[in-house]
C-alpha positions as CSV (number, residue, x, y, z in Angstrom):
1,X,-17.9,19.5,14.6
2,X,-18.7,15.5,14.4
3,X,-15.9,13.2,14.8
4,X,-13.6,11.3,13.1
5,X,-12.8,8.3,14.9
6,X,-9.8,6.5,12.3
7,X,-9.9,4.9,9.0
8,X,-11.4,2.2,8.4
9,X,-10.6,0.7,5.2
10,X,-8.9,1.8,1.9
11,X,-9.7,0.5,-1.2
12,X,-7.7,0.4,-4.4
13,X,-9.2,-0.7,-7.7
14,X,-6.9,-3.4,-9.5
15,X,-7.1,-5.2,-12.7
16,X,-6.8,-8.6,-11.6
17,X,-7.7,-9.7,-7.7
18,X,-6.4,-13.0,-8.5
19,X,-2.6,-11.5,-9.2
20,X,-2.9,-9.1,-6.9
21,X,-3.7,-10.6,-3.4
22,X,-0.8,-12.7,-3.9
23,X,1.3,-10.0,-4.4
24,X,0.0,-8.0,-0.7
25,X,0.7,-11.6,1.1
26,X,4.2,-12.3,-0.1
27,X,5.6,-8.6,-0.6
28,X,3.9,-6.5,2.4
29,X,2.4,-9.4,4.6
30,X,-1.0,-8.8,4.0
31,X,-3.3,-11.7,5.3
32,X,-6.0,-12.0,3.5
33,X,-9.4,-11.9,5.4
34,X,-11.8,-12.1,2.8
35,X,-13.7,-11.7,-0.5
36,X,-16.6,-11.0,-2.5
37,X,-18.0,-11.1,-5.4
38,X,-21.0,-9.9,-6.7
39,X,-23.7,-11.1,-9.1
40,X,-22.5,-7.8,-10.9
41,X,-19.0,-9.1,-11.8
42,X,-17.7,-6.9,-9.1
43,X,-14.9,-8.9,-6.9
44,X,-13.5,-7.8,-3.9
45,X,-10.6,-9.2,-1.9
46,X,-10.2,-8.0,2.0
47,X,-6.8,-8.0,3.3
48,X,-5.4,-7.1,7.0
49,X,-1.6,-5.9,7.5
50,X,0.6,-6.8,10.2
51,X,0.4,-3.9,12.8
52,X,-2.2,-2.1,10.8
53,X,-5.5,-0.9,12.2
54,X,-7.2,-0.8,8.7
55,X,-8.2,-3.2,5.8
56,X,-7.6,-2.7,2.1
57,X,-9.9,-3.4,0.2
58,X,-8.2,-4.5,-3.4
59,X,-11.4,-4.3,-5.6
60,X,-11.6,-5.7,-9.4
61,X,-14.2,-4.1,-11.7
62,X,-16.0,-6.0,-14.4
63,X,-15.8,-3.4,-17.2
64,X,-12.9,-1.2,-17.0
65,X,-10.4,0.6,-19.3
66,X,-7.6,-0.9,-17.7
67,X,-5.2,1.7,-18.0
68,X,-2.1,1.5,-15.7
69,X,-2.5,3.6,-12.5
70,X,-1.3,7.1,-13.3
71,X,-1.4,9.5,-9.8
72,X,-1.1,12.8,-11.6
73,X,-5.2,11.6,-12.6
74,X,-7.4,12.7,-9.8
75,X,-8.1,10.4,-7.2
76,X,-5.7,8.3,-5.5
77,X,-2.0,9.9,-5.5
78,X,-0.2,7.5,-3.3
79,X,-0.8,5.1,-0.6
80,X,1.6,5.6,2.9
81,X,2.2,2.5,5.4
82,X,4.6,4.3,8.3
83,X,7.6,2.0,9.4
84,X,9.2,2.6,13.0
85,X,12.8,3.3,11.8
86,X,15.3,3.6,9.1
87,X,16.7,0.8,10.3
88,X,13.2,-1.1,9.4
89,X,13.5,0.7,5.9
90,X,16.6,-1.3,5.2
91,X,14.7,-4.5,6.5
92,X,12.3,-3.7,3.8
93,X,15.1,-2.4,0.9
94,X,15.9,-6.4,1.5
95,X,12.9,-8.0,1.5
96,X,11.4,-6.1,-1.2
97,X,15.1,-7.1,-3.4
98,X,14.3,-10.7,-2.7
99,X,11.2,-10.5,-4.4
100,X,12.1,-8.5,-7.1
101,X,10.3,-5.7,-6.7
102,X,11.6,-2.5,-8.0
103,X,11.8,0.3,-5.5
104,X,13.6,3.6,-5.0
105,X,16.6,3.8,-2.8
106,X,16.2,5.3,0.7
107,X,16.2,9.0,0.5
108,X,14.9,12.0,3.1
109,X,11.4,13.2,2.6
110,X,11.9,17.3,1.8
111,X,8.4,18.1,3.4
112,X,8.4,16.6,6.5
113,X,12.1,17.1,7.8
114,X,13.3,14.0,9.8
115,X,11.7,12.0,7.7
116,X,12.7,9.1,4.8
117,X,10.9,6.8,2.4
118,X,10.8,4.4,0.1
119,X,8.9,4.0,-2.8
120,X,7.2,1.3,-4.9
121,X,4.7,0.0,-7.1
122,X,2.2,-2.7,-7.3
123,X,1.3,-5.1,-9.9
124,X,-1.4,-2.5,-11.4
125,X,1.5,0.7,-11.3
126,X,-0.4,1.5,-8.0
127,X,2.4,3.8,-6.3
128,X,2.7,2.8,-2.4
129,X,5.4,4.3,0.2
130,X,7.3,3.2,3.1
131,X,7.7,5.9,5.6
132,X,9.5,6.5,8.7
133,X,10.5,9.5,11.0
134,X,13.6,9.2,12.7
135,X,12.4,9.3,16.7
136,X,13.1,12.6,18.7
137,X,16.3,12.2,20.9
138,X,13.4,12.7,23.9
139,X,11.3,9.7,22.6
């Protein structure tokens, strides 16, 4: 079987790049890398998190319905960044207070056992999670 090697990039379609980007940068801490736009109408903003192999790709589409994110649609359900610890999940319930953003409260995730989240939404409704596993008493 060939080979994955990673992921490279994940890309989530928004209505507006311009309200958007800001958003990543001040909430998560994205640093934004780059953009594009094409003769199309097509603009695409590049964005690098701390501690994160990938880029996401926030991408604005010139025609569009616009309708808000919905996950039980197919394509994207959620969108996972892992965190090392609880204690880093009540770094974020702070940070994520201080800029107002609505979130759930820290609670145990039932399929993977050892395991709690945090959820939240972006500016388009896009549903993103905060995830950590509590580290084996041998780790």
């Amino acid at each position: 079987m060939p080979t994955l090697t990673g992921v490279h990039h994940v890309a989530l379609t928004v209505t507006d790049v311009d309200r958007s980007v800001p958003w990543y940068e001040r909430v998560l801490g994205f640093e934004s890398i780059g953009k594009d736009e094409s003769p199309s109408g097509m603009r695409k903003a590049f964005l690098r998190g701390p501690g994160l192999g990938i880029t996401l790709t926030l991408v604005q589409h010139p025609v569009s319905d616009y309708a808000r994110f919905d996950e039980r649609r197919p394509g994207l359900d959620h969108l996972t960044f892992s965190v090392p610890d609880r204690a880093c999940l009540q770094e974020w319930t702070e940070r994520l207070t201080k800029h107002g953003v609505t979130f759930s409260p820290i609670t145990e995730e039932h399929s993977a056992p050892g395991t709690e989240v945090i959820s939240l939404r972006d500016p388009d409704g896009i549903q993103l999670v905060l995830w950590a596993r509590e580290p084996d008493e041998d780790d």
